[in-house]
The first five atom37 places (N, CA, C, CB, O) and aatype in JSON, in Angstrom:
{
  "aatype": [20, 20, 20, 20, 20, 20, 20, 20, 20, 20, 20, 20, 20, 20, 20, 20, 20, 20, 20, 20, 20, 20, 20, 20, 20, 20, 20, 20, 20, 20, 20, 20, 20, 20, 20, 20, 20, 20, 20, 20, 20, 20, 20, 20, 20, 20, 20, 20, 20, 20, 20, 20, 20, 20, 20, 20, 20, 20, 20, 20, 20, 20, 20, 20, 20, 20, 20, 20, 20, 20, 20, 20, 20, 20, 20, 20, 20, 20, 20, 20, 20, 20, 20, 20, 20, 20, 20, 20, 20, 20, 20, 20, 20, 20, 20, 20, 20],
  "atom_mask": [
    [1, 1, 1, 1, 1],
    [1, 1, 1, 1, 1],
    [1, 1, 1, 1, 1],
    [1, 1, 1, 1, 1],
    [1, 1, 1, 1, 1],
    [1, 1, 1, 1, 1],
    [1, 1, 1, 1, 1],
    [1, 1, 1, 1, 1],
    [1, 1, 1, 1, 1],
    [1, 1, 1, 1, 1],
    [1, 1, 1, 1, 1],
    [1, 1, 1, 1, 1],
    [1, 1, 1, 1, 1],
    [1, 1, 1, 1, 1],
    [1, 1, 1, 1, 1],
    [1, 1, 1, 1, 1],
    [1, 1, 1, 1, 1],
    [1, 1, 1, 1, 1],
    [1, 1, 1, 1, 1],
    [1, 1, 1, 1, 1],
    [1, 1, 1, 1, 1],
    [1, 1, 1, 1, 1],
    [1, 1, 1, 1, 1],
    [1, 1, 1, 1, 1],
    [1, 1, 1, 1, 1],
    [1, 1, 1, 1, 1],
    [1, 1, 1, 1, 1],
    [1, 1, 1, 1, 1],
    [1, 1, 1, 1, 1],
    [1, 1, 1, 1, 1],
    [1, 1, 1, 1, 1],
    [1, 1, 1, 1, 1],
    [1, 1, 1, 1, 1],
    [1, 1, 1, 1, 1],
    [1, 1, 1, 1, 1],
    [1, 1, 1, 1, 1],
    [1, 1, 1, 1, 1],
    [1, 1, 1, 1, 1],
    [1, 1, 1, 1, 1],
    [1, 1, 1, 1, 1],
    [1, 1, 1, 1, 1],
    [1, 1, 1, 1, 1],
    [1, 1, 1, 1, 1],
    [1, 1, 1, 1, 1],
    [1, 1, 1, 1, 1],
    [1, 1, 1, 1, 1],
    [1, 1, 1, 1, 1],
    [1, 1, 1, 1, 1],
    [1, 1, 1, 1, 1],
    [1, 1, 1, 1, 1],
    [1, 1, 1, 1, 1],
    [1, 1, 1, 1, 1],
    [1, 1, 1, 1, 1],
    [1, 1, 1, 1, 1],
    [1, 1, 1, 1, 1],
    [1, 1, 1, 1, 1],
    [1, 1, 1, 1, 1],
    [1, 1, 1, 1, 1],
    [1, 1, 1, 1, 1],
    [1, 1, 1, 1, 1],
    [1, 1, 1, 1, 1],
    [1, 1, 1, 1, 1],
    [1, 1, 1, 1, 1],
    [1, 1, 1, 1, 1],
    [1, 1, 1, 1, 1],
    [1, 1, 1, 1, 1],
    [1, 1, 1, 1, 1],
    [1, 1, 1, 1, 1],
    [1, 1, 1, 1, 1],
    [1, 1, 1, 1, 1],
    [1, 1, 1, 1, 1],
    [1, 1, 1, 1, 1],
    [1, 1, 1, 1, 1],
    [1, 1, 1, 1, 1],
    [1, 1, 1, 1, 1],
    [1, 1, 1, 1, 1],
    [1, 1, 1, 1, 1],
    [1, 1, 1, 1, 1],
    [1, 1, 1, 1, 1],
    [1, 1, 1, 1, 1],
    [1, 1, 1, 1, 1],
    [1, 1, 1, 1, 1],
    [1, 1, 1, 1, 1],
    [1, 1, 1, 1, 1],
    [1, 1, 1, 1, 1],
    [1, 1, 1, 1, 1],
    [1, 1, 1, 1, 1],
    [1, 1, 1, 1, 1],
    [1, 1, 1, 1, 1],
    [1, 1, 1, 1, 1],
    [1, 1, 1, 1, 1],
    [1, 1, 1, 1, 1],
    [1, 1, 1, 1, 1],
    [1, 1, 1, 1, 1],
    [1, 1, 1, 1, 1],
    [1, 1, 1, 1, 1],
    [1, 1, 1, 1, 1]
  ],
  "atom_positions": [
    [[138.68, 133.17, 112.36], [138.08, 131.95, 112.84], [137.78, 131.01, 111.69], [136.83, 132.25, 113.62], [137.59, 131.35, 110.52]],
    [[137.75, 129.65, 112.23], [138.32, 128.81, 110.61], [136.53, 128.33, 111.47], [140.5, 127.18, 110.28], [136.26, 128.67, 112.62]],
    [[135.54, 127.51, 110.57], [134.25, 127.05, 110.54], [134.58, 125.59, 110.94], [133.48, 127.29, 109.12], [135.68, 125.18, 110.58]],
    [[133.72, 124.68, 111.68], [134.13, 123.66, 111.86], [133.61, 122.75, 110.64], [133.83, 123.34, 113.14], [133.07, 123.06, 109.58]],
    [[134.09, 121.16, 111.34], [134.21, 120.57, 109.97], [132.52, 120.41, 109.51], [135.17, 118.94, 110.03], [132.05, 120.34, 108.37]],
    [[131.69, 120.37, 111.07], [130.47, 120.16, 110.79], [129.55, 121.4, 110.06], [129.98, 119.75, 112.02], [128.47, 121.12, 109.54]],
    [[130.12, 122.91, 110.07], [129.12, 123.96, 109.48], [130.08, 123.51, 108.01], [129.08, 126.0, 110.27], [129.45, 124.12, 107.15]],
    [[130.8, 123.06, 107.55], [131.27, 122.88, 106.11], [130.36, 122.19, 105.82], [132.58, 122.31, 105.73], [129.56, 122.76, 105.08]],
    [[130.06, 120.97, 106.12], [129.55, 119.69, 105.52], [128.0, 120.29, 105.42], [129.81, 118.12, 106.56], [127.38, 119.96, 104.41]],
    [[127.47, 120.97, 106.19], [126.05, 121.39, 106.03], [126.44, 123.07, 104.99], [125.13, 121.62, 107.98], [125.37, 123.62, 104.71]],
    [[127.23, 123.58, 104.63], [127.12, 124.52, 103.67], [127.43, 123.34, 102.45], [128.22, 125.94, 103.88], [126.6, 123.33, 101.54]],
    [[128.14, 122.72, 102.39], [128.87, 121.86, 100.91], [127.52, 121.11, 100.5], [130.46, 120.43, 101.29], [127.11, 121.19, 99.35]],
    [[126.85, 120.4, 101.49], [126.02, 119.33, 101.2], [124.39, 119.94, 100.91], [126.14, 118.26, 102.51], [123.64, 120.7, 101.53]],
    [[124.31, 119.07, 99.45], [122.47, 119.85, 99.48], [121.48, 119.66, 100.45], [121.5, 119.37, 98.3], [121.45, 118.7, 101.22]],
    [[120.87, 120.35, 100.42], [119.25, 120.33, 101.5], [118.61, 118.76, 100.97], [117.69, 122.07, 100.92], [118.2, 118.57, 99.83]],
    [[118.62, 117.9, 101.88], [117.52, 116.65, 101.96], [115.89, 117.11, 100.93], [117.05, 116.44, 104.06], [115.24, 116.83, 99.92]],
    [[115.97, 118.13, 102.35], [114.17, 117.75, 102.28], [113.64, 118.85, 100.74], [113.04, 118.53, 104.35], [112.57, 118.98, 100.14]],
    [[114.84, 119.37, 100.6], [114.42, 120.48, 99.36], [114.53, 119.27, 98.15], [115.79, 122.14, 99.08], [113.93, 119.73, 97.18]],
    [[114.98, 118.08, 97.87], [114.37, 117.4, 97.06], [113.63, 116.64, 97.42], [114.92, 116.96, 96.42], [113.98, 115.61, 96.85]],
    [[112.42, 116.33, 98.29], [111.85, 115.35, 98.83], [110.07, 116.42, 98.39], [112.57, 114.92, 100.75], [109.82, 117.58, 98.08]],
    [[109.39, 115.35, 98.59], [108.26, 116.23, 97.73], [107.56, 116.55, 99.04], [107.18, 115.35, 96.39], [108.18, 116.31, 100.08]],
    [[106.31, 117.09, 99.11], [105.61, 117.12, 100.38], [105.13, 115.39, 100.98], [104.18, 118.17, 100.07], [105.05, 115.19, 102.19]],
    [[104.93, 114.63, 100.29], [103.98, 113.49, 100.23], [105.21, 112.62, 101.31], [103.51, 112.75, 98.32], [105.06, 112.19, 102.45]],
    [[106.65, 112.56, 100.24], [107.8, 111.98, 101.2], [108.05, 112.69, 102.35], [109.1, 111.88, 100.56], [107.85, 112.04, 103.37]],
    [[108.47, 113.99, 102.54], [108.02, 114.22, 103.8], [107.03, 114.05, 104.72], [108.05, 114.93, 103.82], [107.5, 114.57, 105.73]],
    [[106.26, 113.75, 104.92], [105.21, 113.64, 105.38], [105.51, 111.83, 105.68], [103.98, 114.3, 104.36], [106.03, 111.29, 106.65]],
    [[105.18, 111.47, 104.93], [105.59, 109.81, 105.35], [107.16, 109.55, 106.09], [105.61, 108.8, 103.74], [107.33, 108.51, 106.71]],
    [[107.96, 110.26, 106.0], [109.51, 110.5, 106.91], [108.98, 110.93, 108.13], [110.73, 111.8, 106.3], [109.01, 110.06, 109.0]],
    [[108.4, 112.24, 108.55], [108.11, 112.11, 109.38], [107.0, 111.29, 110.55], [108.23, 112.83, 109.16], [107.31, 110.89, 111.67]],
    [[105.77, 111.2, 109.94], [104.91, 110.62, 110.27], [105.89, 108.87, 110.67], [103.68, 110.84, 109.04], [106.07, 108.24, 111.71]],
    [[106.08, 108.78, 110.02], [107.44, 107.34, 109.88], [108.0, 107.12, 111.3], [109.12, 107.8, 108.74], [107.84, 106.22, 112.13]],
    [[108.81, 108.36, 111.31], [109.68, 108.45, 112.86], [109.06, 108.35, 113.98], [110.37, 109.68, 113.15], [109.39, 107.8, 115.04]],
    [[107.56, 109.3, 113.46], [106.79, 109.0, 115.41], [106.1, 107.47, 114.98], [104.9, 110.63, 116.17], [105.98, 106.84, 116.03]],
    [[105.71, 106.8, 114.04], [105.06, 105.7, 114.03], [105.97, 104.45, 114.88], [104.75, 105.43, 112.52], [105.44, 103.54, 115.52]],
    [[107.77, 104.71, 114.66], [108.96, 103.73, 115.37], [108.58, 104.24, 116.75], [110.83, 104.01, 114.89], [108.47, 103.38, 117.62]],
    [[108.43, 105.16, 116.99], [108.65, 105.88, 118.74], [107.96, 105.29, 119.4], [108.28, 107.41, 119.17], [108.37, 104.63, 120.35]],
    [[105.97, 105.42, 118.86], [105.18, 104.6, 119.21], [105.11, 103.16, 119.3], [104.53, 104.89, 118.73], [104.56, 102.57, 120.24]],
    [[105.95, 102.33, 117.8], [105.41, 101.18, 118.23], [107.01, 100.84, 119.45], [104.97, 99.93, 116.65], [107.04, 99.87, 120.21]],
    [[107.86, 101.61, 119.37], [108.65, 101.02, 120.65], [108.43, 101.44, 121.73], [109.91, 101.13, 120.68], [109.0, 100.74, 122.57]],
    [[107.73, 102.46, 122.28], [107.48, 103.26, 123.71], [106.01, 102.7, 123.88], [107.59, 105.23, 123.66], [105.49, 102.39, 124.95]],
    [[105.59, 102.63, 122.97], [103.86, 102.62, 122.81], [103.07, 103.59, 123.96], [103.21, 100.86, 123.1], [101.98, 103.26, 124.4]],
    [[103.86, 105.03, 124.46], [102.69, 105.69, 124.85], [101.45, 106.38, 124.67], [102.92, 106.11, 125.16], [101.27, 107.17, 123.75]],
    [[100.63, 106.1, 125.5], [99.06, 107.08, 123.97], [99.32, 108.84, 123.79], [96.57, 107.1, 124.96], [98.63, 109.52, 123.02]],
    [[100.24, 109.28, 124.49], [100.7, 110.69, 124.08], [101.58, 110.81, 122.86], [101.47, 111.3, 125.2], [101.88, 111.83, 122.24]],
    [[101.97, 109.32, 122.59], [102.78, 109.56, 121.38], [101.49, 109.2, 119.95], [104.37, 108.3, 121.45], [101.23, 109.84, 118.93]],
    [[101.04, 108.15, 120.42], [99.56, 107.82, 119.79], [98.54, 109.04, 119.02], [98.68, 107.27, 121.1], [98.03, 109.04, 117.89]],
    [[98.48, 109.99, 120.05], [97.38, 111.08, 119.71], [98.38, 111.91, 119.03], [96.48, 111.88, 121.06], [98.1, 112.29, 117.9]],
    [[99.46, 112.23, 119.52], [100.44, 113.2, 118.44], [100.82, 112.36, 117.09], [102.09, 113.67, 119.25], [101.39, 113.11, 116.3]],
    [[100.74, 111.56, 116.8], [100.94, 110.52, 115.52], [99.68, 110.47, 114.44], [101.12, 108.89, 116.15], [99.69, 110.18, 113.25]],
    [[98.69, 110.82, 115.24], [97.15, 110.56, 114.52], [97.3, 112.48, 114.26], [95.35, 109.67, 115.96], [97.14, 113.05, 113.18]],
    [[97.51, 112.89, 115.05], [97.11, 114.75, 114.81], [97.94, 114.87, 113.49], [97.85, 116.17, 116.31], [97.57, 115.3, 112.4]],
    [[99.24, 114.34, 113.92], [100.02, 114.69, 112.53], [99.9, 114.47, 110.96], [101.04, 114.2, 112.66], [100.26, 115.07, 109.95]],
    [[99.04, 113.04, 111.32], [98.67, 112.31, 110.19], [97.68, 113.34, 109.74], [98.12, 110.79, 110.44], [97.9, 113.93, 108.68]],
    [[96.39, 113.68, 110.61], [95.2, 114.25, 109.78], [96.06, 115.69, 109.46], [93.47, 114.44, 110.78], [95.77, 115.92, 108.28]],
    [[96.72, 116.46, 109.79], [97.35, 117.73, 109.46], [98.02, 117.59, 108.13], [98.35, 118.16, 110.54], [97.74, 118.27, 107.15]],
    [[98.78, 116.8, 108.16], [99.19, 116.34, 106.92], [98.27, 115.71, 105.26], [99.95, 115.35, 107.51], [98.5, 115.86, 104.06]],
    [[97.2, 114.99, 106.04], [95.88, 115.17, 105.29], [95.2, 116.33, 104.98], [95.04, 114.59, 105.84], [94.44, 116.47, 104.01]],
    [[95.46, 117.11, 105.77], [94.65, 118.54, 105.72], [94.81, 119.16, 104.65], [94.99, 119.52, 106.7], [93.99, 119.53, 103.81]],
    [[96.38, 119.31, 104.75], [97.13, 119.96, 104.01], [97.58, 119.57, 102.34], [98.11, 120.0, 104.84], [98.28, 120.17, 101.53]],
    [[96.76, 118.15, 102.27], [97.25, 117.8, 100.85], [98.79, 117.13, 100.74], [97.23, 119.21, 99.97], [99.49, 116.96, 99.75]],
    [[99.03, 116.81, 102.23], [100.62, 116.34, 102.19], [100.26, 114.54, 101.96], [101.69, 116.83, 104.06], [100.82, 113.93, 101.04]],
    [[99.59, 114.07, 102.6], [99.19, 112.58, 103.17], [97.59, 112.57, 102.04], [98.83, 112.53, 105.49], [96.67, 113.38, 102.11]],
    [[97.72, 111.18, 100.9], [96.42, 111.07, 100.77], [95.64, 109.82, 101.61], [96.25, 111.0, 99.35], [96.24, 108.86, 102.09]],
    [[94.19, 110.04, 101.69], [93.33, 109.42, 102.15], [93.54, 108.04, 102.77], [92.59, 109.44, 101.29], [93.15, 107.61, 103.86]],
    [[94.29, 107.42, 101.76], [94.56, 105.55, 101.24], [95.73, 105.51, 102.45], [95.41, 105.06, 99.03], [95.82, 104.75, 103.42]],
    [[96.47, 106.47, 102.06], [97.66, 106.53, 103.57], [97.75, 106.59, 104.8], [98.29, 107.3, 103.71], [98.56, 106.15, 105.62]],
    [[96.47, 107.43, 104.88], [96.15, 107.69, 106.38], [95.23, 106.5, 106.75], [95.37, 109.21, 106.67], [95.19, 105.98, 107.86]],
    [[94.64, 106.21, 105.86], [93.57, 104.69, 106.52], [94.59, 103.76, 106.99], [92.46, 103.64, 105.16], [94.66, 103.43, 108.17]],
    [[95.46, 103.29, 106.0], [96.61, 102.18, 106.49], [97.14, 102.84, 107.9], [98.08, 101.99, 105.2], [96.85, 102.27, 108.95]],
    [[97.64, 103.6, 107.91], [98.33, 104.17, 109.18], [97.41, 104.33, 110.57], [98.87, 105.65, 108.78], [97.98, 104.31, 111.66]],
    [[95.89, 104.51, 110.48], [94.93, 104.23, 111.25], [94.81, 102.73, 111.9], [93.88, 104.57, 110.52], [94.69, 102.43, 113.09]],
    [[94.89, 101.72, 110.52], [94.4, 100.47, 110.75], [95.87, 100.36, 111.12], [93.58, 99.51, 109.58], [95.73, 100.28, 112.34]],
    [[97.24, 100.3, 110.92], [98.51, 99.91, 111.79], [98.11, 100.16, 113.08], [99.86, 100.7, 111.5], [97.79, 99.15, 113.7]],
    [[98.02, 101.44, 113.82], [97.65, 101.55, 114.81], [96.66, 101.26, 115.4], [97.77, 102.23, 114.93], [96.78, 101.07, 116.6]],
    [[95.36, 101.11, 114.82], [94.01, 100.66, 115.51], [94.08, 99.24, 116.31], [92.85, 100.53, 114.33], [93.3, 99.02, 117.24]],
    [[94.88, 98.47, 115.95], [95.34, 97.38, 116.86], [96.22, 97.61, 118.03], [95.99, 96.49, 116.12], [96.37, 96.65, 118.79]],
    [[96.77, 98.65, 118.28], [97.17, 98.8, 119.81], [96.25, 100.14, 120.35], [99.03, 99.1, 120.0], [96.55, 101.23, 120.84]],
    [[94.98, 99.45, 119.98], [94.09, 100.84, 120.62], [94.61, 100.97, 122.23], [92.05, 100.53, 120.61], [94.58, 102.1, 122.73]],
    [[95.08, 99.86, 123.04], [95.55, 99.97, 124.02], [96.3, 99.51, 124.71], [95.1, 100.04, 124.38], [96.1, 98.54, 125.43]],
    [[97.51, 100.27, 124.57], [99.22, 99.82, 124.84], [99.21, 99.42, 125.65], [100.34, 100.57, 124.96], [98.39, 99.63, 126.53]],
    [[100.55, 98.31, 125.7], [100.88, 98.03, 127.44], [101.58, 98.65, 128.27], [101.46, 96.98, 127.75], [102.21, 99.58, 127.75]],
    [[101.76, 98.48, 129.61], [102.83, 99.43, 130.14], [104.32, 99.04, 129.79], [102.71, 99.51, 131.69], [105.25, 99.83, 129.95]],
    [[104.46, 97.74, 129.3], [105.91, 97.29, 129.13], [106.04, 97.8, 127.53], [106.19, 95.43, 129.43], [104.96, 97.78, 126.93]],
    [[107.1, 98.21, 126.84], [106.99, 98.62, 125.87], [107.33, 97.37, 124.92], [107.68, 99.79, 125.84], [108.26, 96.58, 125.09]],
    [[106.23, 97.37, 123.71], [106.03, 96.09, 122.39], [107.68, 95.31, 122.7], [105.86, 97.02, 120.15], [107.82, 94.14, 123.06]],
    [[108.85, 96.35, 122.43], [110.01, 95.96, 122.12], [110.71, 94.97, 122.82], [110.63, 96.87, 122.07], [111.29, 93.94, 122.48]],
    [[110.48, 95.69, 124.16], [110.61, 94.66, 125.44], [109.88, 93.45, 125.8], [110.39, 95.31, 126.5], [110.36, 92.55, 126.49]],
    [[108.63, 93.46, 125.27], [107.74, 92.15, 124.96], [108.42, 91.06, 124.55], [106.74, 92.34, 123.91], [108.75, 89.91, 124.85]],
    [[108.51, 92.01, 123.66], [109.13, 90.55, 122.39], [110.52, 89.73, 122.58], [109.5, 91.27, 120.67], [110.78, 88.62, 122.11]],
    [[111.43, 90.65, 123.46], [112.61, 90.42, 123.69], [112.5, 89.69, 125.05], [113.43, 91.63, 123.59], [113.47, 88.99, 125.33]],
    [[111.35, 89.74, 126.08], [111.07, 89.31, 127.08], [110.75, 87.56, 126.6], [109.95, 90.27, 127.72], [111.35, 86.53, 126.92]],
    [[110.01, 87.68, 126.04], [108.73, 86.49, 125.37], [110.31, 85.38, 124.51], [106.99, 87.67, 123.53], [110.34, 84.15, 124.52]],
    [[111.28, 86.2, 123.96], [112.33, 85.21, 122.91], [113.57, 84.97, 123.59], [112.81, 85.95, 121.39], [114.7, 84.77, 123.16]],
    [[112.96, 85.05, 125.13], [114.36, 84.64, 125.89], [113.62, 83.78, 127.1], [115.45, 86.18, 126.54], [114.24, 83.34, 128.07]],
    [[112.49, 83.65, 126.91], [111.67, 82.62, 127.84], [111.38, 83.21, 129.46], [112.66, 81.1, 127.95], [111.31, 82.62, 130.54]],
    [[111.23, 84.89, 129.04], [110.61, 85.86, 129.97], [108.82, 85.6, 130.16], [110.99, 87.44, 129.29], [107.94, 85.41, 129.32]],
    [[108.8, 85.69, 131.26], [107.65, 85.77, 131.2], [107.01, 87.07, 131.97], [107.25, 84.57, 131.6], [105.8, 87.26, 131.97]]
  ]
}
């Protein structure tokens, strides 16, 4: 059996996150749910975004200064709409109302 082209490229190619420090990880991920949220804006994504953040604080991954900014980004949609931000905006720049 010959390996496909995709298990080559993941044996040939180095590990990402094995050069990425804890701190960049942590901001990559935290990163990805921060896009999810501000485009879905549900508060289940909200409370899993804040858990991750302080875990990552916990842990010495996220310092202090990081997690405040990422608080105060979010502390302004303490309460989402049901239409999601993305659709707002795209509603609002086409003379949606």
């Amino acid at each position: 059996m010959y390996p496909s082209n995709l298990q080559q490229k993941r044996k040939n190619s180095p590990r990402r996150s094995a050069e990425l420090s804890a701190h960049q990880n942590a901001v990559n991920t935290i990163g990805k749910l921060l896009v999810a949220y501000r485009v879905n804006g549900h508060p289940d994504q909200r409370a899993e975004l804040i858990g991750m953040a302080k875990m990552a604080v916990a842990l010495g991954a996220l310092d202090t200064e990081t997690y405040a900014y990422l608080i105060d980004l979010i502390s302004q949609d303490d309460t989402p709409s049901p239409t999601p931000p993305a659709c707002q905006r795209r509603a609002a720049s086409v003379g949606m109302h």
